[in-house]
C-alpha positions in Angstrom: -114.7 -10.9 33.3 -114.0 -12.0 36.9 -110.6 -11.7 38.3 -109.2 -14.1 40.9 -106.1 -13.5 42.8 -105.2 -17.1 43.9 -102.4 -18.8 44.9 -101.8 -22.5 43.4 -101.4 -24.3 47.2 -104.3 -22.1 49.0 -106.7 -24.2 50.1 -108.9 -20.8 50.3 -108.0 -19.7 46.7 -108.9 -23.8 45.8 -112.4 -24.0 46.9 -113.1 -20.8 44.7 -111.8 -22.2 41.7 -113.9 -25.2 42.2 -117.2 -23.0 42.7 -116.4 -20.8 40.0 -115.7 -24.4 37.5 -118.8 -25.4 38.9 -120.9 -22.8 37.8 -119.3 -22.8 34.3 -118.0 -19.3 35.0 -114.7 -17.8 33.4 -112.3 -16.0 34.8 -109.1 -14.4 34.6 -106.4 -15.8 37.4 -103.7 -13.4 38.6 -100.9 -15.5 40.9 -100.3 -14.1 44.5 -97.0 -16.1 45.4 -97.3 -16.5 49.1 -93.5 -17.5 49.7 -91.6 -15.6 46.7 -90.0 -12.5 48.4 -91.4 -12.8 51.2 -94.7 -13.2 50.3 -96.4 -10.8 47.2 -99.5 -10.7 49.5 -97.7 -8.4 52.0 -97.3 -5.7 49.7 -98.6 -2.2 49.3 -100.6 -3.2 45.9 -102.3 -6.4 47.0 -103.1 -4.9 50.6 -104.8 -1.9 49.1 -107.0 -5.2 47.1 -107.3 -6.8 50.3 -106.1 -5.5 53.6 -105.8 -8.9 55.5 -103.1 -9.6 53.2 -104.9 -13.3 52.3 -105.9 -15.2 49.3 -108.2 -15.4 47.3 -109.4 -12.3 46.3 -112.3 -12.1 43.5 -112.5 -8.7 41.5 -116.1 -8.0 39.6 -116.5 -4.8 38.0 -114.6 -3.4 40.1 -115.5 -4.7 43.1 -112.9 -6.7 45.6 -114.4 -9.1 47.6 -112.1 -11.2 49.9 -112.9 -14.3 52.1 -113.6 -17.5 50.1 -116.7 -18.5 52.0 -118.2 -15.4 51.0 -116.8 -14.9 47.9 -118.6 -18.3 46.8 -122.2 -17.1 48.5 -121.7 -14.1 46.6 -121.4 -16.1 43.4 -124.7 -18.3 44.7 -126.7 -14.9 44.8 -125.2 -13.3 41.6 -125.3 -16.6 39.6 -127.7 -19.0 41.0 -127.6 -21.5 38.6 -126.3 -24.3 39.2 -127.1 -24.0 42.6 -124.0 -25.2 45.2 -126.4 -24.9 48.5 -129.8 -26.9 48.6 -133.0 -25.5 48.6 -134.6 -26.0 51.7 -133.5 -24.3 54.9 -132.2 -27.5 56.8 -130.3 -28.4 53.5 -128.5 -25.2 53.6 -127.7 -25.2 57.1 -126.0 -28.5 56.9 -123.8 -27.7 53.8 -122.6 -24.5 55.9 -121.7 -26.8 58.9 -119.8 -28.9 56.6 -118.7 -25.9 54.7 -117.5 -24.1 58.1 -116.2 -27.2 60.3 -113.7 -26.8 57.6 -113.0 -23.5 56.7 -113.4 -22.0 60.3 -112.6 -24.7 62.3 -109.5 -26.8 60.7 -108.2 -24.4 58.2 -107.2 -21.8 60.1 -104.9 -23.4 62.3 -103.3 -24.7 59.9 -102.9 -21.9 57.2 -99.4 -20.8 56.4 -99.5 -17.5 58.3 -100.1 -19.8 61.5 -97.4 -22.5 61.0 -95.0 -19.4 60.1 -95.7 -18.2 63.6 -95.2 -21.1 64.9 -92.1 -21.5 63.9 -90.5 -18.1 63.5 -91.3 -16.6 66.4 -92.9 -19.6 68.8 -89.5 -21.5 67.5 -91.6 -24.7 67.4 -89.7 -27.7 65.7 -90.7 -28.9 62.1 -92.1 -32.0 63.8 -93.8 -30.8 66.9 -95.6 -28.2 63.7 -96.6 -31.2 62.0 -98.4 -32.7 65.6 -99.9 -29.8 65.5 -101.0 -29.6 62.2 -102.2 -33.3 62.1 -103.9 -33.0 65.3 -106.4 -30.2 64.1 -107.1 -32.0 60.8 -108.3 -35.5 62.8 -110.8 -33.7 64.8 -111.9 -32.3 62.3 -111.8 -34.7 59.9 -113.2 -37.3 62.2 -116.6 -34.8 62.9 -116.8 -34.5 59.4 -117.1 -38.3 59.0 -119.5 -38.9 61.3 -121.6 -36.5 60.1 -121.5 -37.3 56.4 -121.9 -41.2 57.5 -125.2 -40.7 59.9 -126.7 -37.4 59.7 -130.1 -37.6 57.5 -131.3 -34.5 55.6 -133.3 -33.3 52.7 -130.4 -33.1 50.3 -132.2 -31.4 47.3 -130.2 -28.3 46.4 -133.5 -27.2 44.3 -131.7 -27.4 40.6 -133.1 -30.5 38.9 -130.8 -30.5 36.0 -127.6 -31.2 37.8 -124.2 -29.6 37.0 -124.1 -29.4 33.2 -126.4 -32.2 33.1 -124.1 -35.0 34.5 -126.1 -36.2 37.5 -130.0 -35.5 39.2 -130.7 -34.3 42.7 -132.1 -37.1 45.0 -133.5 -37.6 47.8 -130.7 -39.7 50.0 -129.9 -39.2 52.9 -126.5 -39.2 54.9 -124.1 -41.9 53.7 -126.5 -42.5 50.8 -125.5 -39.2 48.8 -122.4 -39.0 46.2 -121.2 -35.9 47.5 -121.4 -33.9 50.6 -125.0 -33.4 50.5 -126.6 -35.4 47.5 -126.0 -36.1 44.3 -124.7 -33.0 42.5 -121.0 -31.3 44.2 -121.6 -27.8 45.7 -120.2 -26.0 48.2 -119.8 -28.5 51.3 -117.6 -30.6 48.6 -115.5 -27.2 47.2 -114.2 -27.0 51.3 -113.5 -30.7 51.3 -111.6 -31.6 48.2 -108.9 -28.5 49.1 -108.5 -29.9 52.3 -107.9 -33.3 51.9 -105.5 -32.1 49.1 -103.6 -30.2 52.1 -103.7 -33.1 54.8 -101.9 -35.1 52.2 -99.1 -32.6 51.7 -98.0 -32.9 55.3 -98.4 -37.1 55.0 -101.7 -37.1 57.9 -103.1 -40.4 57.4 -106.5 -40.5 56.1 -107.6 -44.4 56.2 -110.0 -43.7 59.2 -112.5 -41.2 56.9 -113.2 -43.9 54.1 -116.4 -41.3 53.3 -114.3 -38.3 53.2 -112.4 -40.2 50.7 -115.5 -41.4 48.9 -116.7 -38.1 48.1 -113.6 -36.7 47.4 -113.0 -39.4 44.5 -116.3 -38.7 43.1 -115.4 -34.9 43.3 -112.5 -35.6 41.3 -113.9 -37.6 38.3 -115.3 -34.1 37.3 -113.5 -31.3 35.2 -114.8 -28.6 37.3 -112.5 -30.4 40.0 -109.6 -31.3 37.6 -109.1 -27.5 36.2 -109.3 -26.5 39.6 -106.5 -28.7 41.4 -103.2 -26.9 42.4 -101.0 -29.0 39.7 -103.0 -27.2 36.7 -102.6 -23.9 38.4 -100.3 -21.6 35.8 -98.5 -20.6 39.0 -97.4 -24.3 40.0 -94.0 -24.9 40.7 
């Protein structure tokens, strides 16, 4: 069986318990508690897992991979159905703009090792963090929104079933599609979901992404979303 090491708040650890739910495959979770004596992920055990000290971590047959974005590509190639990235090569170079506007872009600035620094050593004040926080997340966000609300694309992810059946690959384009990119989630909407989730924990206002917020409710009507969400995490506090 698959091990995750995940922490319930991680955005990172989030979007890979999406893409595993997604492709229907169990695992085993082992909590990383990224604030509990000052932080499990600094020591000796979970470093010699994964030297950058950083969640999540998966563990197949004895393998530790580390990275979420390549975690979930690994997980594409070893189990490629259902797919999470579309067929064609346009398609799949979209989804990993999406995909990486959020993970590269946004999310690191914001990630807890960051607003630690910020405030241990750079001595920032709590609100002058939250500026900061809230400033990344609306440029981002506000790419994001134009893109999903005007770019057109081939949005066929090449699996005609859908995710365990519930819903067909079209042919819509931009603003048209359910999710990200098309009619089935994958792994444009795995990125999204977390960090929405996130901009909402430190209160950024989100009324200006009505198609961020559209995709993310359809994300959330699914179970593969639902089992994934930090409040039904055994490690939620």
């Amino acid at each position: 069986m698959l091990t995750l090491y995940t922490y319930f708040r991680s955005s990172a650890a989030y979007r890979v318990r999406i893409a595993l739910n997604l492709k229907g495959l169990p695992y085993e979770s082992v909590p990383v508690h990224l604030l509990q004596d000052g932080g499990v992920q600094h020591s000796a055990q979970y470093r010699a897992l994964n030297p950058s000290a950083l969640v999540p971590t998966l563990v197949d047959e004895g393998q530790a991979l580390g990275q979420s974005l390549a975690i979930i590509e690994y997980l594409e190639e070893t189990h490629p159905q259902p797919a999470l990235l579309p067929a064609d090569a346009v398609g799949r170079a979209r989804v990993r703009a999406i995909a990486q506007t959020i993970a590269c872009e946004v999310h690191p600035l914001n990630n807890l090792r960051v607003l630690q620094y910020l405030e241990h050593t750079l001595k920032v004040p709590s609100a002058e963090r939250a500026d900061w926080y809230r400033h990344w997340i609306t440029l981002g966000f506000t790419a994001l929104e134009t893109l999903l609300t005007s770019q057109a694309g081939n949005v066929s992810h090449g699996n005609s079933s859908g995710h365990n059946g519930s819903f067909c690959h079209g042919d819509t384009h931009g603003h048209g599609s359910r999710f990200c990119h098309g009619d089935t989630p994958g792994l444009a909407d795995c990125c999204l979901v977390p960090q929405l989730a996130n901009a909402r924990r430190f209160d950024t206002p989100l009324d200006a992404y009505p198609t961020l917020l559209r995709i993310e409710q359809a994300c959330l009507a699914l179970p593969a979303f639902q089992n994934a969400a930090p409040q039904a995490q055994p490690d939620a506090v």
